[in-house]
C-alpha positions in Angstrom: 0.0 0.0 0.0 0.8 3.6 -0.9 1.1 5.4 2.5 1.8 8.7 1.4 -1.6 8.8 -0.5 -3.5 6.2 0.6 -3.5 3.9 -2.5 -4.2 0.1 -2.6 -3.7 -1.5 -5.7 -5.9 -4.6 -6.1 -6.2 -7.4 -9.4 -8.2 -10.0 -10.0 -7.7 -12.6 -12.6 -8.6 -16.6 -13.6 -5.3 -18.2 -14.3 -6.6 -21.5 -15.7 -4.3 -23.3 -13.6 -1.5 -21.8 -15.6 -2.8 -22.6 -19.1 -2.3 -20.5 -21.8 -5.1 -20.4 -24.1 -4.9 -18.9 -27.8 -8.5 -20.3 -30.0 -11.5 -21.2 -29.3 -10.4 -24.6 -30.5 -7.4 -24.9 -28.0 -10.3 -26.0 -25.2 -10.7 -29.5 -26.8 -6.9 -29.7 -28.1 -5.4 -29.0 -25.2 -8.0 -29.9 -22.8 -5.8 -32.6 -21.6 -3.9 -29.4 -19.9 -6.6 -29.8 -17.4 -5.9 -32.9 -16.4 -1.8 -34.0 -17.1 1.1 -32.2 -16.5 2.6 -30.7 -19.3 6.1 -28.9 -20.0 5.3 -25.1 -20.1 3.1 -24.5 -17.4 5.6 -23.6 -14.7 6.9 -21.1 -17.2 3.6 -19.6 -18.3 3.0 -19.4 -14.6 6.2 -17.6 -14.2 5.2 -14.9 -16.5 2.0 -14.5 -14.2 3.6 -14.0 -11.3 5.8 -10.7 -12.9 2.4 -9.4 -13.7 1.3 -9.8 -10.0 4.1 -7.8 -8.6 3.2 -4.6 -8.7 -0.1 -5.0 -6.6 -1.0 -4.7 -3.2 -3.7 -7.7 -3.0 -4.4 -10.2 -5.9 -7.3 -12.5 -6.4 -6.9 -15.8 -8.6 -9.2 -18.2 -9.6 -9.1 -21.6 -11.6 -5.9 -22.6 -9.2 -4.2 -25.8 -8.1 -3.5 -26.8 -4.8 -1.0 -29.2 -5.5 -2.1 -32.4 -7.7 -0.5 -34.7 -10.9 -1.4 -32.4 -13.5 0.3 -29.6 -11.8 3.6 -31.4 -10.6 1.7 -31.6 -7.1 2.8 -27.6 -7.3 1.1 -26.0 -4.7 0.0 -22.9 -7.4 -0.8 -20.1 -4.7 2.5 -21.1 -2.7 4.5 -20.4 -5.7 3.1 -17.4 -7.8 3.2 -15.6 -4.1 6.9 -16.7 -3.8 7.6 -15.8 -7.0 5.8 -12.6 -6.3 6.9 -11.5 -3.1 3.8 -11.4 -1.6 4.6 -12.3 1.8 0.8 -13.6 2.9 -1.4 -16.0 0.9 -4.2 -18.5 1.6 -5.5 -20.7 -0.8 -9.5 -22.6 -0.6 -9.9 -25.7 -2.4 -13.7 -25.8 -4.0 -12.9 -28.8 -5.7 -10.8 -31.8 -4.4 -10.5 -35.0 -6.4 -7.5 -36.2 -4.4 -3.8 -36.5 -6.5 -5.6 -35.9 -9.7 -6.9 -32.4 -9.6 -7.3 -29.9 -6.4 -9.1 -26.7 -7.8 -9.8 -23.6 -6.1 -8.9 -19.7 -5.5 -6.6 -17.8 -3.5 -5.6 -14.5 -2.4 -2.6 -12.7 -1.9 -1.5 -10.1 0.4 1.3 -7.7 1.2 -0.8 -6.6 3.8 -0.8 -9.0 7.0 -4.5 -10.4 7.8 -6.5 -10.2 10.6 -9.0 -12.9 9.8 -9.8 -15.3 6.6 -12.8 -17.3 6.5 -13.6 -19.4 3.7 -17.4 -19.7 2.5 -19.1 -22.2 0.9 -21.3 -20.9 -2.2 -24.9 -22.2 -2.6 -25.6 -23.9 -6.3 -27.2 -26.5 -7.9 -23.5 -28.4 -8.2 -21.1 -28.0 -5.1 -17.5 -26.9 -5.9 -18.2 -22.9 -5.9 -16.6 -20.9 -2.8 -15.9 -17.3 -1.8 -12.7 -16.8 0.4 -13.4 -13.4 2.9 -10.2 -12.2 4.2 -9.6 -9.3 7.1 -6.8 -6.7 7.2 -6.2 -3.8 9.6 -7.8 -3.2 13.0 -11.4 -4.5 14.6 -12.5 -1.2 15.0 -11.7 -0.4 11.1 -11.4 -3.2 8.9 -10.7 -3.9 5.6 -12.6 -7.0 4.3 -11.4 -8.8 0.5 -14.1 -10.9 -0.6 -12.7 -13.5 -3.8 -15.2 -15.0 -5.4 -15.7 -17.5 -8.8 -19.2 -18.1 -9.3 -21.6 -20.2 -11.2 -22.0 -20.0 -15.1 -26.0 -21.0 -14.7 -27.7 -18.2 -14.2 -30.2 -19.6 -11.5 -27.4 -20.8 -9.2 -25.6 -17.4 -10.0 -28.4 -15.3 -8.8 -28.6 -17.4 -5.5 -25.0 -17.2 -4.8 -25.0 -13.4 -5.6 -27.7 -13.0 -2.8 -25.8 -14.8 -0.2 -22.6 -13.0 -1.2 -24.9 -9.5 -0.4 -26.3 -10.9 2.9 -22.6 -10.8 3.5 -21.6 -7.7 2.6 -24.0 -6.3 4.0 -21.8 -6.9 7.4 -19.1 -5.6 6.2 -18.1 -1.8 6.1 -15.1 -1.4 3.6 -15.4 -4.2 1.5 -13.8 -5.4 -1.6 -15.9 -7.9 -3.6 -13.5 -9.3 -6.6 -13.5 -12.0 -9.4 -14.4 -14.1 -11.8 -18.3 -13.2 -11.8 -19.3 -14.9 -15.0 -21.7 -12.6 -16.2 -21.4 -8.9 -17.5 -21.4 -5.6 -15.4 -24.7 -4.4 -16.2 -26.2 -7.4 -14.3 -24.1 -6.5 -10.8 -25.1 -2.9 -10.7 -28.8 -3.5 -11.1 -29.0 -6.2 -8.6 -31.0 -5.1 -5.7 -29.0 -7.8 -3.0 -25.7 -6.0 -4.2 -27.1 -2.5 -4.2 -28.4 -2.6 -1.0 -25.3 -4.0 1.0 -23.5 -0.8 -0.6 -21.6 -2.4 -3.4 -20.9 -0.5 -6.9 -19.3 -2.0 -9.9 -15.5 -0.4 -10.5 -15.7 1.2 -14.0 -13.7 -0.4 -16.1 -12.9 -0.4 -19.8 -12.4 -2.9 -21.7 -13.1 -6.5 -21.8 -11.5 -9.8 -19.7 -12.7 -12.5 -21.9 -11.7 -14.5 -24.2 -8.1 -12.8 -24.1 -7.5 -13.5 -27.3 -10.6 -11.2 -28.6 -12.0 -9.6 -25.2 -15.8 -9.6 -26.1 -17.2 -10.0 -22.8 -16.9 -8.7 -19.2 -16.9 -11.5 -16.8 -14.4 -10.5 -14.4 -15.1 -7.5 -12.0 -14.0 -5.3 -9.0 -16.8 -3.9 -6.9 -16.2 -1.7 -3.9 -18.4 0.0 -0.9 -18.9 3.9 -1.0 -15.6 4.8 1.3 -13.6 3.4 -0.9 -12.4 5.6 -4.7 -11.5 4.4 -7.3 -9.2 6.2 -9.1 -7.9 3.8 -11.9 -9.6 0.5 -13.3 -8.8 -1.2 -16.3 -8.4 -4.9 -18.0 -4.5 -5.5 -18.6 -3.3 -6.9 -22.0 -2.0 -10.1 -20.7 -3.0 -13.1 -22.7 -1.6 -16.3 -20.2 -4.8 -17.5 -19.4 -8.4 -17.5 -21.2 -9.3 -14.6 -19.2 -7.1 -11.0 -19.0 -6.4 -9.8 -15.7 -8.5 -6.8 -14.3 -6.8 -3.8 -12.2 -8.3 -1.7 -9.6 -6.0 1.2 -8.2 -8.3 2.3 -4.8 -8.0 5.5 -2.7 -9.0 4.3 0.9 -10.3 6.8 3.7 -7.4 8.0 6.3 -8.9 6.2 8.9 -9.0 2.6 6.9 -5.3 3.5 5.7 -4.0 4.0 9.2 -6.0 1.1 10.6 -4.0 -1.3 7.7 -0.6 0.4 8.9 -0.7 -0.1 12.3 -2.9 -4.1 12.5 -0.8 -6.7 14.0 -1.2 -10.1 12.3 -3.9 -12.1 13.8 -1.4 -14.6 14.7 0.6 -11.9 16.3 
């Protein structure tokens, strides 16, 4: 974080479990990326992690906890290593033993106060939202990462729950893969009510290849500015990466200076 002007830069961004995708047709030719190890994905995932430096909190979805198609690499472990992102916690959503174990993550430069991961509702389990807490109990900062449903009617439910919780939350930061387009988010009531506003951003996150769609999305509660938002033009996954550069409220930017850990 910025302390001299209060800044917080946040991304959010589906890595595909460190598959680079190119065409349409690369889904069913090298769908087998999805479930074998293959050669280049520690490299592609290296190129992920020098676009994560340069933010304060990141968000990733479509990650591998450690499994045979990913060299058992734990994926969050390493792009935060690789990142120097000191802090980073990792949900699995989906856990089919040593063959796949998918899920998201965030990571932090800040240190966190509190993570609690959620359980989405849906017609098919495997959907989660991971709520993390930085700064002090009487101000806190709360990161919500989220990767929701592509039906619409599970969608809808889990966006409901994930206002019921926001609606707790003072300074929140809602972030992720969303599946569906902006114009959905800001005129659902749930969403509107807890506080939450879509971050304006231009451009489109998916596919990379030919951005046509804007599934991928930062929204905020009213303390929080934002000052810059925009999709970033790097093709390593299926989706591009969206960027969020905040302006937070003295009194949430000194409560994030001055938290202890909540291990401390």
């Amino acid at each position: 974080m910025h302390q001299a002007d209060h800044r917080l830069r946040v991304l959010t961004y589906n890595i595909q479990v460190g598959i680079d995708t190119g065409r349409y047709r690369q889904y069913l030719t090298r769908g087998w990326r999805h479930v074998l190890p293959f050669g280049g994905r520690q490299g592609n995932l290296d190129r992920i992690a020098a676009v994560l430096r340069g933010y304060d909190i990141v968000a990733l979805q479509e990650i591998d906890a450690g499994s045979y198609r990913g060299a058992f690499l734990n994926q969050a472990q390493y792009l935060a290593d690789r990142a120097g992102f000191p802090n980073w916690h990792l949900q699995v959503n989906r856990n089919y033993g040593p063959l796949a174990r998918h899920g998201i993550a965030i990571l932090s430069r800040l240190p966190p106060t509190g993570i609690r991961e959620c359980r989405l509702p849906g017609f098919l389990p495997g959907r989660g939202a991971l709520l993390m807490s930085f700064g002090s109990r009487e101000r806190p900062l709360h990161v919500l990462a989220v990767h929701l449903s592509l039906g619409r009617r599970s969608r809808e439910r889990q966006l409901r729950y994930l206002a019921r919780l926001a609606l707790r939350c003072r300074d929140l930061i809602l972030l992720g893969d969303l599946n569906c387009p902006a114009w959905q988010l800001q005129s659902h009531a749930g969403l509107s009510h807890a506080g939450l506003r879509v971050a304006d951003v231009e451009g489109h996150s998916y596919p990379s290849w030919r951005p046509r769609r804007n599934l991928d999305h930062v929204l905020v509660t009213p303390a929080l500015t934002v000052r810059r938002a925009g999709v970033l033009e790097h093709p390593l996954s299926d989706h591009l990466p969206v960027a969020v550069e905040l302006e937070l409220p003295p009194a949430l930017a000194g409560s994030l200076r001055t938290a202890p850990p909540a291990h401390a």
